[in-house]
C-alpha positions as CSV (number, residue, x, y, z in Angstrom):
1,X,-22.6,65.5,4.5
2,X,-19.6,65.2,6.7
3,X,-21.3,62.3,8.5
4,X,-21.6,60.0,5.4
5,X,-18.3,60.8,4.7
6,X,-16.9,59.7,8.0
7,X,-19.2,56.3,7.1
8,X,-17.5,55.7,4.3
9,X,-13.6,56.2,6.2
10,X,-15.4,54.1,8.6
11,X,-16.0,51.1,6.1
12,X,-12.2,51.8,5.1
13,X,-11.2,51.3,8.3
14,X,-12.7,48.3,8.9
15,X,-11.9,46.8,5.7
16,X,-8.3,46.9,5.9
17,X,-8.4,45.7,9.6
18,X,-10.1,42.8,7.8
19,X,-7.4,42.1,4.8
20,X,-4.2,42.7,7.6
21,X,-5.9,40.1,9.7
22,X,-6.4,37.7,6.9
23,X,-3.4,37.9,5.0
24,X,-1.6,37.2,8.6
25,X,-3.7,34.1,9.1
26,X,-2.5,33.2,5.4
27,X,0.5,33.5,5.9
28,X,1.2,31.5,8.5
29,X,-0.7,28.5,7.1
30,X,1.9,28.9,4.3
31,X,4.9,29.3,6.0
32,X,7.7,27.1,6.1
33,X,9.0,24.2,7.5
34,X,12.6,24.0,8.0
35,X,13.8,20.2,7.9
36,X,17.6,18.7,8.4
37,X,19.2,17.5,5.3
38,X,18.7,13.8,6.4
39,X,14.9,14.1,6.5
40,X,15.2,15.6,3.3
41,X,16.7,12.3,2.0
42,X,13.8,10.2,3.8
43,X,11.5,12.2,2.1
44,X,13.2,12.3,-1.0
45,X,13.7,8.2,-1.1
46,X,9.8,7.9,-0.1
47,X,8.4,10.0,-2.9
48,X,6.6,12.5,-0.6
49,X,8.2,15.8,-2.4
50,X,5.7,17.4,-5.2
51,X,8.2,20.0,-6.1
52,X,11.5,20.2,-5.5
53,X,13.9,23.7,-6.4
54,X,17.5,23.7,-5.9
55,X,19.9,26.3,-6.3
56,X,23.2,27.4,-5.5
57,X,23.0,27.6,-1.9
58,X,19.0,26.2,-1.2
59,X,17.0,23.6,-1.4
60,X,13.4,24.2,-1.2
61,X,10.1,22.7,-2.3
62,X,6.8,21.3,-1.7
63,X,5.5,18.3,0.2
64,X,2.9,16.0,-0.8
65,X,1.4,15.6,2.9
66,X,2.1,18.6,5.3
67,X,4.5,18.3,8.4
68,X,3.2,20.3,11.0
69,X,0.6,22.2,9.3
70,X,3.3,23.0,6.5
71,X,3.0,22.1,2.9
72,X,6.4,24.3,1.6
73,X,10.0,23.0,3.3
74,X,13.3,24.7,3.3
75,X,16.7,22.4,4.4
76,X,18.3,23.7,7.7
77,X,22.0,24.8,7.6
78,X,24.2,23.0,10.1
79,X,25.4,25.8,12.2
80,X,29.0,26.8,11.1
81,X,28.6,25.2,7.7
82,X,30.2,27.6,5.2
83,X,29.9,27.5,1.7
84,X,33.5,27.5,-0.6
């Protein structure tokens, strides 16, 4: 009896070696692309953003066509750039 037991942790094992490895392959397809407020624009002007969300201190959406394997973009901060 032990030994079907240990089959069955065996299966567990296995399993949720399976689902880490696949929700890591996920998420990278998904991850997302960081762009400079001036490609932003482009994009914005060309009519390539499906979804757009802005907030108090983000802009973030979703492209029409992927940019590097990315379909979700987030605008990059100019280093120093602070907020009032």
């Amino acid at each position: 009896m032990k030994k079907h037991h240990q089959w069955n942790i065996s299966y567990f094992i296995v399993t949720l070696i399976a689902l880490t490895l696949a929700q890591f392959l996920f998420s990278e397809r998904s991850s997302v692309e960081l762009i400079p407020y001036s490609q932003f624009l482009q994009l914005l002007n060309e009519h390539k953003l499906s979804e757009l969300r802005i907030e108090k201190d983000q802009i973030s959406g979703k492209l029409q066509e992927p940019i590097n394997g990315h379909s979700l973009f987030d605008l990059r901060q100019a280093a120093g750039l602070r907020q009032a």
